[in-house]
C-alpha positions in Angstrom: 0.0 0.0 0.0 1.2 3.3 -0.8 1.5 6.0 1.9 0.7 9.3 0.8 2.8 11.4 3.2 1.7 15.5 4.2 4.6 17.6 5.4 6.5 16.3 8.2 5.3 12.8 8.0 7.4 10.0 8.0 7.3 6.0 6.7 9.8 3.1 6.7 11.6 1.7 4.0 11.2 -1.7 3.0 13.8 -1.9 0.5 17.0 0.1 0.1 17.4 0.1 -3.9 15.1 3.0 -4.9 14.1 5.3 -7.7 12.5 8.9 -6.7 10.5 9.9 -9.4 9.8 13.6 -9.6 6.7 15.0 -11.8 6.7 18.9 -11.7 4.7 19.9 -15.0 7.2 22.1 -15.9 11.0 22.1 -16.2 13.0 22.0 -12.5 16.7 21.2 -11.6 16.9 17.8 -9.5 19.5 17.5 -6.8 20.6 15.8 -3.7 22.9 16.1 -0.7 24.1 13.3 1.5 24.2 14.5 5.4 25.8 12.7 8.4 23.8 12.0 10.9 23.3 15.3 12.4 22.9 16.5 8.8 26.2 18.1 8.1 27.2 17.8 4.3 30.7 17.2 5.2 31.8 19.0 1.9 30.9 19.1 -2.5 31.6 15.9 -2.8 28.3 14.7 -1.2 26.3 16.9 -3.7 25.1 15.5 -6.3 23.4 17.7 -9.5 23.6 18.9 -13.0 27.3 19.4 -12.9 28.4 16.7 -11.3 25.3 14.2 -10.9 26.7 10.8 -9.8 28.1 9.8 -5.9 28.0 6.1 -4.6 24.9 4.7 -4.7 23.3 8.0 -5.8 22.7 9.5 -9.3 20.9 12.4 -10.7 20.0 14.2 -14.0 22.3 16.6 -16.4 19.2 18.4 -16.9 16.6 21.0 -16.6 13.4 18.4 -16.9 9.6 18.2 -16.0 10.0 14.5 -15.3 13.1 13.5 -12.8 13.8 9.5 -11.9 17.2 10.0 -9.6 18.4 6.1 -8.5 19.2 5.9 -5.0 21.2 2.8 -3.3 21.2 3.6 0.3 24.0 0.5 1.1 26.5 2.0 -1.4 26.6 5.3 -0.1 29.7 6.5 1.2 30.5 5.9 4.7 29.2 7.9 7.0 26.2 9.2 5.2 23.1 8.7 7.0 20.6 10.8 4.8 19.7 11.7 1.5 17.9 15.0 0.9 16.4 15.9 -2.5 16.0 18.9 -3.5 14.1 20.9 -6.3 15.2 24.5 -8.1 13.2 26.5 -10.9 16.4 27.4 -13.4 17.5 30.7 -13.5 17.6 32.3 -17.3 15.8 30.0 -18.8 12.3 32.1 -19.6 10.5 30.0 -17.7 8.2 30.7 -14.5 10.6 32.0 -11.3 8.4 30.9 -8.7 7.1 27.3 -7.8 3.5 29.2 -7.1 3.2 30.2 -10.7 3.2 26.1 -11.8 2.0 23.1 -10.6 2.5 21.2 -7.4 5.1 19.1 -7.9 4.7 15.5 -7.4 7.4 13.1 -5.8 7.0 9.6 -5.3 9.7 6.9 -3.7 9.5 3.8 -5.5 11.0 0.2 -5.8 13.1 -0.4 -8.8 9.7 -2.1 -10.4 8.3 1.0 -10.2 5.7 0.2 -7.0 5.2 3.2 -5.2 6.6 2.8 -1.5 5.5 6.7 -0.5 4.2 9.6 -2.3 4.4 13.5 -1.3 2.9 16.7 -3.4 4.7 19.9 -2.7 1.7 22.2 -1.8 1.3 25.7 -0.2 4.1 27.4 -2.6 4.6 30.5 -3.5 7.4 33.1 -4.2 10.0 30.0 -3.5 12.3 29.6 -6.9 13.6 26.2 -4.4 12.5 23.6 -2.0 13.8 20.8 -0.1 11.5 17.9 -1.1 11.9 15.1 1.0 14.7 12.9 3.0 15.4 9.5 3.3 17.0 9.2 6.5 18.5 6.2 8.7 17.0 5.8 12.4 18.2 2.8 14.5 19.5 0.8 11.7 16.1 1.6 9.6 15.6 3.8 6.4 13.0 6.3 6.6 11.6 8.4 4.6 9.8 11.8 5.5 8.1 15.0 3.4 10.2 18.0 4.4 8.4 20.7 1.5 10.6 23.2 3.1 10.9 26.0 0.4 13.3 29.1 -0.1 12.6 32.4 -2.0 16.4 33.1 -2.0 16.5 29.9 -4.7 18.7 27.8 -5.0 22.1 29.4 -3.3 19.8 29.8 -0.2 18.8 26.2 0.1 22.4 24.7 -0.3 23.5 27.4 2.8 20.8 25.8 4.9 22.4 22.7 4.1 25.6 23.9 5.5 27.5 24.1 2.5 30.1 26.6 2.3 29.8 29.4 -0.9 26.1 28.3 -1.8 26.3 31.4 -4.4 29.5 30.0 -6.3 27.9 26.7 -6.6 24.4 27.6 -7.0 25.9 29.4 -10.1 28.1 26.3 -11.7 24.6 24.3 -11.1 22.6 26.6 -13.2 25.5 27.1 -15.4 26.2 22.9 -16.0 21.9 23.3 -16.6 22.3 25.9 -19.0 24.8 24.0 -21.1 22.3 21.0 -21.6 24.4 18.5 -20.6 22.1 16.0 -20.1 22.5 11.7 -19.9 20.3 9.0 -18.6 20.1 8.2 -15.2 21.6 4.7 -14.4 20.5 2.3 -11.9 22.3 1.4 -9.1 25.4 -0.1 -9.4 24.9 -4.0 -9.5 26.1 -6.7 -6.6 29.4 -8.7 -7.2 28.9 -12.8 -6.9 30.7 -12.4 -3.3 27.6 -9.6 -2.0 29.8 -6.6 -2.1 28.5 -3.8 -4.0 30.6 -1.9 -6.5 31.5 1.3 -6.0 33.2 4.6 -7.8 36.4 4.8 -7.3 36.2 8.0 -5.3 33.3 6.1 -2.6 35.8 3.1 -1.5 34.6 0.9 1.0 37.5 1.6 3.2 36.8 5.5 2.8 36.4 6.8 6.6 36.2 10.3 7.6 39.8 11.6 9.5 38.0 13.3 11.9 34.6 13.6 13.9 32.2 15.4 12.2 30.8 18.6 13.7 28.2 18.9 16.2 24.7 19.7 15.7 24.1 23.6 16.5 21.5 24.5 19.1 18.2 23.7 17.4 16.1 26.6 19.0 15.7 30.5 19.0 13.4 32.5 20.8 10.4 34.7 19.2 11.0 37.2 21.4 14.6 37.9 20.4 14.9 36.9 16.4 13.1 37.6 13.8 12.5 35.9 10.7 16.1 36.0 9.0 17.8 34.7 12.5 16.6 31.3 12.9 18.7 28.2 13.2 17.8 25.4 10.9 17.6 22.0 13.4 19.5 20.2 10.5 21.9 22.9 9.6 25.2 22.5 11.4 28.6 24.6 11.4 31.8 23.5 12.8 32.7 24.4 16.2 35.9 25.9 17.1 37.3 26.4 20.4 37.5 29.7 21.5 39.8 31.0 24.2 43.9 32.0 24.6 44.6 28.1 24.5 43.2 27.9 21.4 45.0 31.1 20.1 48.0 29.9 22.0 48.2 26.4 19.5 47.8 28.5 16.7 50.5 31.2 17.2 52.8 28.1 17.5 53.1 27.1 14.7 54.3 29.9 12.2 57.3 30.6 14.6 59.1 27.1 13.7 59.0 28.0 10.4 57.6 24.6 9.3 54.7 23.8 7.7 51.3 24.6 9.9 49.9 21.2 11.6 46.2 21.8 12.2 45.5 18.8 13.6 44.3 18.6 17.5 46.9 17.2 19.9 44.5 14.9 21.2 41.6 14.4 18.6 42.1 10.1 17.2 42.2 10.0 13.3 40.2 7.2 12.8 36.4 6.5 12.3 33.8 7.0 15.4 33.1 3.7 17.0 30.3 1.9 15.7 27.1 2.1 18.5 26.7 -1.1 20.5 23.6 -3.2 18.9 19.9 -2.5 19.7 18.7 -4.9 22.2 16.6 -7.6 20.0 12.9 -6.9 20.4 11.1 -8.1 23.2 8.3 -10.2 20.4 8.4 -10.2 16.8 7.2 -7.2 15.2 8.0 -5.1 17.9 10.1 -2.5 17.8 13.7 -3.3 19.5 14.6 -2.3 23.1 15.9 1.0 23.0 20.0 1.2 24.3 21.6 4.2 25.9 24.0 5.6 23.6 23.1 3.5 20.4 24.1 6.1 18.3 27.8 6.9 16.5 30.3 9.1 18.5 34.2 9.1 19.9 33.2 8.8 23.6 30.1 7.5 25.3 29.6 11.2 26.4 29.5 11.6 22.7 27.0 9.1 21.9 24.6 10.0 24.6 24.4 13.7 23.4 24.1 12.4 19.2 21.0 9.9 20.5 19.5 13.1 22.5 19.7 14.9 19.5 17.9 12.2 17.9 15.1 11.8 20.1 14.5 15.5 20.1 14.4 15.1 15.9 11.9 12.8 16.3 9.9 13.8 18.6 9.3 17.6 16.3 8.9 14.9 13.6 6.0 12.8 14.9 3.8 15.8 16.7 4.9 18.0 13.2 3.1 14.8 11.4 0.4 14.3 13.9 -0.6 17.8 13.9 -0.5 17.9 9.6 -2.5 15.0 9.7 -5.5 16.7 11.9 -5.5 19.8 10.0 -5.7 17.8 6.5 -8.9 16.0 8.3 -10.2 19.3 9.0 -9.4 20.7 5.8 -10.7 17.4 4.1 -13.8 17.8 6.2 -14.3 21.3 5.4 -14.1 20.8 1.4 -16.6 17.9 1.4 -19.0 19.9 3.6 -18.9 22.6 1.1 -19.1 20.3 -2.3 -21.9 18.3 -0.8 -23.5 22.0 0.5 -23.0 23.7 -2.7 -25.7 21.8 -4.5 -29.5 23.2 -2.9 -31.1 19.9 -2.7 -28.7 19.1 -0.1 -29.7 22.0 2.2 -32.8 20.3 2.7 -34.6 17.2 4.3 -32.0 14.4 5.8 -29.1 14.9 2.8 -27.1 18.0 4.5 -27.1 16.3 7.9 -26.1 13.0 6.5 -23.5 14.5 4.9 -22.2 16.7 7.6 -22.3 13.6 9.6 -20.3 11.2 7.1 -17.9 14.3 6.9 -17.0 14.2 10.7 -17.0 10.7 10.5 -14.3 10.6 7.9 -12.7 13.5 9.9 -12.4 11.7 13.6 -11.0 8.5 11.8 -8.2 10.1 10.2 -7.8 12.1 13.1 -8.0 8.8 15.4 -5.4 7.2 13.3 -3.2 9.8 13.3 -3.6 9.8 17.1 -2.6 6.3 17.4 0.6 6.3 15.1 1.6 9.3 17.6 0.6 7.5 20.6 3.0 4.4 19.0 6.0 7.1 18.5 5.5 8.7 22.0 5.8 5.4 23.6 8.9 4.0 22.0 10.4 7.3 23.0 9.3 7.5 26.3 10.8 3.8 26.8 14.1 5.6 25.3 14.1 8.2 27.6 13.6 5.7 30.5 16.9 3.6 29.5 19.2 6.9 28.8 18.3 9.2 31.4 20.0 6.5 34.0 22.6 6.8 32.1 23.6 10.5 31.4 27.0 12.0 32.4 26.3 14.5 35.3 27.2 17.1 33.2 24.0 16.0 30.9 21.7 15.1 33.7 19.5 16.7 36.3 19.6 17.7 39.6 18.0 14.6 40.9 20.1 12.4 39.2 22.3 9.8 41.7 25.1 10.8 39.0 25.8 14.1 40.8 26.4 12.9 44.1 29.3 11.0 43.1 30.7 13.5 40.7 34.0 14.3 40.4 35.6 17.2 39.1 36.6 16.6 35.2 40.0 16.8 34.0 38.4 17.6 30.8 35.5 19.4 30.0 32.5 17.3 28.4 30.9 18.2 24.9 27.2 20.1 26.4 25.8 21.2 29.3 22.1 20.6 30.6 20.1 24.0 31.2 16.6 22.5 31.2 14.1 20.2 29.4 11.8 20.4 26.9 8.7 18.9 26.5 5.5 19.7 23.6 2.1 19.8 24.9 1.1 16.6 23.1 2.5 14.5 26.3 4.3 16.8 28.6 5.6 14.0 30.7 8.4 13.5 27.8 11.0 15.5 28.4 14.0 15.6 26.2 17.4 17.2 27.8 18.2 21.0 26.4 22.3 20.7 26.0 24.5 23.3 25.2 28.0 22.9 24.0 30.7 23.9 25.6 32.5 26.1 25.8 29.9 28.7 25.5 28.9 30.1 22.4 26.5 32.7 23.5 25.7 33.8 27.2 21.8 33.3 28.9 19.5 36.0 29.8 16.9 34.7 32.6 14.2 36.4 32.2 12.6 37.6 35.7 10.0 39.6 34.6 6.3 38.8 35.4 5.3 39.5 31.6 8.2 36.8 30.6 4.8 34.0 31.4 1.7 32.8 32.2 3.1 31.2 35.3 5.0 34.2 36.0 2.9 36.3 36.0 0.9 34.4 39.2 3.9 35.1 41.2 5.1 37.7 43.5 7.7 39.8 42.2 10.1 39.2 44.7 9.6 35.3 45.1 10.2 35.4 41.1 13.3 37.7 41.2 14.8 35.4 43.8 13.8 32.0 41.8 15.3 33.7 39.0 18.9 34.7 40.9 19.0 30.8 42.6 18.7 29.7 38.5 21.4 31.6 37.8 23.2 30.3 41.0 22.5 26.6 39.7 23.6 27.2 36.2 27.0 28.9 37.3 27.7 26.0 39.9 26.9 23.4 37.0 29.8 24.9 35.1 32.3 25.4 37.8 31.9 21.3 38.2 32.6 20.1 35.3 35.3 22.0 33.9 38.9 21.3 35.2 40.1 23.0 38.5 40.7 26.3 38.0 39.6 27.0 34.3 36.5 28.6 34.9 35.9 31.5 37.2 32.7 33.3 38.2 32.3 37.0 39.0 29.1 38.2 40.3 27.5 42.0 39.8 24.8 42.9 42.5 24.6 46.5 42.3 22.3 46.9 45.4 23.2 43.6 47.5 19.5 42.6 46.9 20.5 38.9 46.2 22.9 37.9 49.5 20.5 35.1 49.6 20.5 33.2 46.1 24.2 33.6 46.2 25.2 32.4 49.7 25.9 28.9 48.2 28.9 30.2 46.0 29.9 33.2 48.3 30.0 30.7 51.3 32.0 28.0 49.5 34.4 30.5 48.2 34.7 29.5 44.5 33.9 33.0 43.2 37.0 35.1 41.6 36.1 37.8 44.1 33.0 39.0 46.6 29.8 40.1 44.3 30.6 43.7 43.0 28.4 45.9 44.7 27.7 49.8 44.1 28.9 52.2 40.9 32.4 51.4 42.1 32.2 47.7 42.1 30.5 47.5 38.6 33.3 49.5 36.9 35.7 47.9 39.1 34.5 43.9 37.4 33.9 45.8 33.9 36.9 46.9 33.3 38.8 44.0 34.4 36.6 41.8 32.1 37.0 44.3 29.6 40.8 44.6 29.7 41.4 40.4 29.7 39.1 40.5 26.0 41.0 43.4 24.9 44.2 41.5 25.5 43.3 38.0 24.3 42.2 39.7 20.9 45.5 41.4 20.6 47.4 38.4 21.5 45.3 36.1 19.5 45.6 38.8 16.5 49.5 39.2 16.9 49.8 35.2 17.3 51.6 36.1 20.4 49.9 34.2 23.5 53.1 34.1 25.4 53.2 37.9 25.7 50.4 38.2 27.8 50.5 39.1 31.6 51.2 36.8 34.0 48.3 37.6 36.1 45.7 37.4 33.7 43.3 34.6 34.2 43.6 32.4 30.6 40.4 30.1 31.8 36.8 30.4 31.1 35.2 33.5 32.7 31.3 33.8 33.5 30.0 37.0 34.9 26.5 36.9 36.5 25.0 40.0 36.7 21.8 40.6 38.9 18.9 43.3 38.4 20.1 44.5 35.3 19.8 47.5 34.5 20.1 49.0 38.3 23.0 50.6 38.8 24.7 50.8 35.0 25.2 54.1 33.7 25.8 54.5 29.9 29.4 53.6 30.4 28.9 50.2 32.2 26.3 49.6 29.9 28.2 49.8 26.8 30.8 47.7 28.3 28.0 44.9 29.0 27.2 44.9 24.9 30.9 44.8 24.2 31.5 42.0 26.6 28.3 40.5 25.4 29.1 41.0 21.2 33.0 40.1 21.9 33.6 38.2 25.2 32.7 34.6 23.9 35.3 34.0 21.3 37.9 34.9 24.3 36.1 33.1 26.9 34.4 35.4 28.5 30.2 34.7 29.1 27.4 36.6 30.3 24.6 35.2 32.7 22.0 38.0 32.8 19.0 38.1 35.4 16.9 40.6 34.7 13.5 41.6 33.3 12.7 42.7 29.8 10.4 44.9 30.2 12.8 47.7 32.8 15.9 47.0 30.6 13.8 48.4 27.8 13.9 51.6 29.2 17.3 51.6 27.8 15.6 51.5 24.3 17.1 49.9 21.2 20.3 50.0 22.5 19.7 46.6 24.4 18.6 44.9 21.5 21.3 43.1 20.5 22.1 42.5 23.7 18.8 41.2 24.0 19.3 39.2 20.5 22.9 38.0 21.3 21.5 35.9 24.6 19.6 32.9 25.3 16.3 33.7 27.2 15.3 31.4 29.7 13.1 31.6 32.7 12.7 30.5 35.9 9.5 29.1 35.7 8.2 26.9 33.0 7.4 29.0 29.5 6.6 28.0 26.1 8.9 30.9 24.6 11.9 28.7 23.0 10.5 28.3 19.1 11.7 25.7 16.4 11.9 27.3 12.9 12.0 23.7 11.5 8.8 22.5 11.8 7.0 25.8 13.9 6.8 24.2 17.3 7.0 26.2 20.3 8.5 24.2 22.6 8.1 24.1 26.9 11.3 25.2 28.7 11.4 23.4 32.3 14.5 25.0 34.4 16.2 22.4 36.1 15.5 22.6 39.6 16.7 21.2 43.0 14.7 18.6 45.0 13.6 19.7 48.1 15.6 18.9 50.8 18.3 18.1 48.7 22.0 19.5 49.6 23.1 18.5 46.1 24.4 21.7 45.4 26.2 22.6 48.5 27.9 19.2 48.2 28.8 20.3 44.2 30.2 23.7 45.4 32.1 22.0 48.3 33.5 19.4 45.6 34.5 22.7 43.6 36.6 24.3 46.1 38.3 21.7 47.4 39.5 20.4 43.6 40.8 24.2 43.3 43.1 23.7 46.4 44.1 20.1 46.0 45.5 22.1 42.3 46.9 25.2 44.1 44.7 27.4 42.1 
C-alpha cells in the first residue's frame, strides 16, 4: 500500500534500492545532498546535481526536466552518510516561470526499482519560492526512513544549499545553473549491481574503506526565541557549522606554529584520526514485530559522552517529527472535512430534508478516523520514546543530567571538560511528561538571559515579584555552579555583579564556598571595578590572539573560562557600564568570556534599542516553566522546564564543596 505522506510525516523503507521519481509539469533542476547523521554535508563531494550528478549509490539528472527518476542505493553510499535529501530548483535564465506558485504542485513519489510506489508527497502551499527541499530519506536505529520535508526558499537555489551547510552556496548555485544551462544531459543509471561475493561496486572515489579523518561537527543548538529573532535569525535543526574552540589556549596552538617556520599542523593534539566507534547493537525486540529495546548511547560518537548527546539529538528530531506529522494529519482532516461539507452543501437539494445532515455527519466521521489514526501512530512514537528516555536518562553523564540524578552525588571534578551542558528540558504539549534534555556545547557560544519579569509568562505572571526575582537569581546560581563542576580545577571563574546587595540570599551557596574570583561587586564602584577587568582580559586576548603572540600576555591574567553573573540588570549601570556589558556581550565569547543575565525585559527596555542586541545575542530562559523557545524547522514552540533542585536536597552545596576543594588540592 502506498502512503501518501503530508509535510513532516514519516514512513519506513522496505527496501534500500530505490528510484524517486519527480513530476513537476514544468521544467526544474533535480538534486541531492548526502548528510551525516546530524545532517552536516561534510563538503561538495556529497552533492550530487547537473554538474556533477553521480556519488556512490546516488545519481541524478544533467538536466533541466519536467520528469526526474534519480536512482538511489542507500547501502553503497559513502560511509558515514546517514541521509539523502532531495531537492528541487526553478532554473534561472531559462524564460521560464521563477516561482514554484506560478506552476504546478510538484509531485514526488519513492518507488521500488519495479516502479511500486513505496510513498508519495505533493509539494503544496508554494509561492514566491524559486527552491525547495522535497523530502529525505534518513536512517533511524539501523532503519531507512523516509519523511516530506516541503521546506521551500525564496532566495532559490544558493539559499537552500547554505541551509544545508555548504560553504559558498552562491558559487555553486551558479556552476549548477551554469552545467543546466549547457544542456548537458545523460540518462540516469540504476544502481550499481552486486558482485557474486555480495559486495557492491563502487566509484572509485566512494571506496569501501573511505572513513572520515576526523569527527564530524556537532549539531548547533536547534532553538531561538520569538521574542529575540526575527524571521532572518533562525537556526535550521539540521543545519550544522563547525565548532571551534574559543579561548587563549586555542589562540596559543595557533600562534605556535608559524614561529618554527615549518609547515602549519592543524591537527588537535589529542583528537584520534580514525572513524567514530560503531554504536553497540539494539537490544533484539522483546516479540516479533515489535520494535527493539531502545539502548543508551546506540548512536555513533568518539566517547560515550559523545553518543549519549548524538542519541538526544535524535530523540529530540523525532519527537518535532512525529507531533509535526500528527498535527499535519488533523489539520488535513479538517481541511478534508471542510471541502466535502462545502461540495456536498454547494448543491441546494442538499440544504434540505435528511441529505445536509447525513452529509455533515459522514464528513465528521471521515474527519475523527483520520484524526484517530493519526492519534494512534503518535501515541505508537510517543511510547517508544518515552521507553528511550527511561533507559538513557539512567545513564547521562552528570554534566547532561538533572539535579535529581544519583550521578551528581558522586561526581568528580573533570579533567576535561564534556561536549554540552544541561540548562533545562523540553517537552511539547502533546504528552508533557516527555522530556527531552536541552544541551548546550561547551565552551559557551553565546551567554543566557533569565528572564525575571512577570510578563516573561503565564506562570509568571501568578507570582510575586520578589519570590520570582529570587527563583530567578537561585537559577542563575544553579547554572553557574553546573559549570564550575565540570570543567577542570581552575579553568573557569565566576564574578558576580549585585549592584544593590538585593541577592545575598541566592548567592550564599557560591559566596559561602568561596569559588567565586572575588565577593559580588556591589555599588557604581564595584560594577566599573569587574567591567573593566573583564573588559581589559578580552581586549588583550584579541590582541594576543591577532599578533599570534599568546606568550606575551600578563602573567596575572586569568587564561580560563570566565562567567560573569550580573543581577537586576539594568540597576546601577550608567551608559558607560552599559556599553561595556554589549561589548563583553558581542566580543567576550570567542575569548572566553560569558554573560549570565538576570533581569526583566520589560525595565531593561527603558534603555531603548540600544539593548537589543544584547537582548538578541543571549539565550532567554526563565525560571519558571514557559513555552517561549521556538523551532523554525517544523514551527513548534517548545516548553522550557529549568532544572530545579529537589527539596531537601543538599546536592548543590555538596557540588560547590566538591569545587573548592579540587581548586586547592590544584593550588589554584
Amino acid at each position: 500500500m502506498t502512503a501518501e505522506l503530508v509535510r513532516g510525516q514519516n514512513h519506513t523503507l522496505p527496501q534500500t534500492r530505490l528510484e524517486i521519481r519527480v513530476s513537476a509539469g514544468t521544467p526544474v533542476v533535480a538534486g541531492a545532498t548526502l548528510g551525516d547523521e546530524r545532517g552536516t554535508v561534510r563538503g561538495i563531494e556529497w552533492i550530487a546535481h547537473p554538474g556533477s550528478p553521480q556519488l556512490p549509490g546516488l545519481e541524478v539528472s544533467q538536466q533541466a526536466a519536467a520528469d526526474h527518476r534519480l536512482a538511489v542505493d542507500l547501502e553503497a553510499l559513502p560511509a558515514g552518510a546517514h541521509r539523502v535529501t532531495v531537492l528541487l530548483a526553478l532554473p534561472v535564465g531559462a524564460g521560464g516561470p521563477v516561482r514554484f506558485g506560478a506552476v504546478p504542485a510538484p509531485f514526488v513519489a519513492v518507488t521500488g526499482l519495479d516502479g511500486t510506489e513505496i510513498a508519495t508527497f505533493t509539494l503544496t502551499d508554494l509561492d514566491a519560492e524559486s527552491a525547495v527541499s522535497a523530502l529525505e530519506l534518513y536512517r533511524r536505529q539501523d532503519a531507512w526512513k523516509v519523511r516530506a520535508v516541503g521546506q521551500g526558499y525564496a532566495g532559490g537555489l544558493a539559499e537552500m544549499l547554505a541551509d544545508q551547510g555548504v560553504r559558498d552556496p552562491a558559487a555553486l548555485a551558479g556552476s549548477i545553473q551554469e552545467a543546466v544551462t549547457r544542456g548537458l544531459a545523460r540518462s540516469v543509471a540504476p544502481p550499481p549491481p552486486r558482485t557474486p561475493e555480495g559486495d557492491r561496486v563502487r566509484h572509485a572515489t566512494g571506496s569501501a574503506d573511505h572513513r572520515p579523518t576526523a569527527p564530524p561537527p556537532e549539531p548547533p543548538e536547534p532553538l531561538t526565541d520569538p521574542a529575540t529573532t526575527g524571521p532572518a535569525h533562525t537556526t535550521q535543526p539540521h543545519t550544522t557549522q563547525p565548532h571551534a574552540a574559543p579561548g587563549p589556549a586555542a589562540a596559543g596552538a595557533s600562534a605556535a606554529g608559524p614561529s618554527t617556520g615549518g609547515p602549519i599542523n592543524y591537527a588537535h593534539p589529542r583528537r584520534q584520526h580514525a572513524a567514530p566507534p560503531s554504536p553497540p547493537p539494539a537490544a533484539p525486540p522483546a516479540q516479533p514485530g515489535q520494535p527493539a529495546q531502545p539502548v543508551a548511547g546506540d548512536a555513533t560518537g568518539w566517547s560515550m559522552d559523545e553518543r549519549l548527546y548524538n542519541q538526544i539529538w535524535g530523540m529530540f528530531e523525532d519527537l518535532a517529527r512525529a507531533v509535526a506529522a500528527y498535527r499535519s494529519a488533523v489539520d488535513f482532516a479538517e481541511s478534508r472535512m471542510d471541502q466535502e461539507l462545502d461540495r456536498a452543501l454547494s448543491d441546494p437539494r442538499n440544504r434540505i430534508g435528511g441529505a445536509g445532515d447525513r452529509a455533515r455527519e459522514a464528513a465528521r466521521a471521515k474527519r475523527d478516523e483520520l484524526a484517530s489514526r493519526a492519534r494512534e501512530a503518535l501515541d505508537r512514537d510517543l511510547a517508544q520514546l518515552a521507553a528511550e528516555a527511561a533507559v538513557v536518562e539512567p545513564a547521562l553523564p552528570a554534566a547532561y543530567a538533572g539535579w535529581g540524578n544519583p550521578v551528581w552525588h558522586a561526581h568528580r571534578i573533570p579533567m576535561e571538560i564534556p561536549m554540552a551542558l544541561r540548562i533545562g528540558d523540553l517537552h511539547l504539549p502533546e504528552r508533557s511528561d516527555l522530556r527531552i534534555p536541552l544541551l548546550v556545547r561547551l565552551p559557551l557560544e553565546r551567554g543566557m538571559w533569565v528572564d525575571s519579569g512577570r510578563t516573561a509568562s503565564e506562570a509568571a505572571a501568578l507570582m510575586d515579584t520578589d519570590r520570582l526575582r529570587r527563583l530567578a537569581m537561585e537559577t542563575a546560581v544553579a547554572h553557574a555552579a553546573r559549570l564550575l563542576a565540570v570543567y577542570p580545577p581552575g579553568e573557569f571563574a565566576v564574578h558576580v555583579i549585585d549592584p544593590a546587595g538585593s541577592a545575598a540570599g541566592p548567592l550564599a551557596p557560591l559566596v559561602e564556598s568561596g569559588v567565586l574570583a572575588g565577593p559580588p561587586a556591589a555599588g557604581p564602584g564595584g560594577v566599573a571595578s569587574v567591567l573593566a577587568h573583564l573588559t581589559r582580559r578580552v581586549d588583550l586576548v584579541q590582541m594576543a590572539v591577532r599578533a599570534r603572540a599568546a606568550d606575551s600576555l600578563p602573567p596575572d591574567l586569568d587564561t580560563g573560562e570566565q562567567l560573569l553573573v550580573v543581577n537586576d540588570f539594568p540597576h546601577g549601570f550608567d551608559d558607560r557600564a552599559v556599553t561595556q556589558l554589549r561589548y563583553l556581550a558581542d566580543e567576550g565569547p570567542a575569548v572566553g568570556v560569558h554573560l549570565l543575565m538576570v533581569a526583566d525585559r520589560e525595565e531593561a527596555s527603558a534603555y531603548g534599542p540600544v539593548l537589543d542586541p544584547l537582548w538578541r545575542s543571549l539565550l532567554r530562559i526563565t525560571p519558571v516553566a514557559d513555552s517561549h523557545l521556538a523551532d523554525p524547522w517544523v514551527g513548534h514552540a517548545w516548553t522550557y522546564e529549568p532544572l530545579t533542585i529537589p527539596p531537601g536536597s543538599h546536592v548543590l552545596e555538596q557540588v560547590l564543596t566538591a569545587v573548592a576543594a579540587a581548586r586547592r588540592a590544584a593550588g589554584r
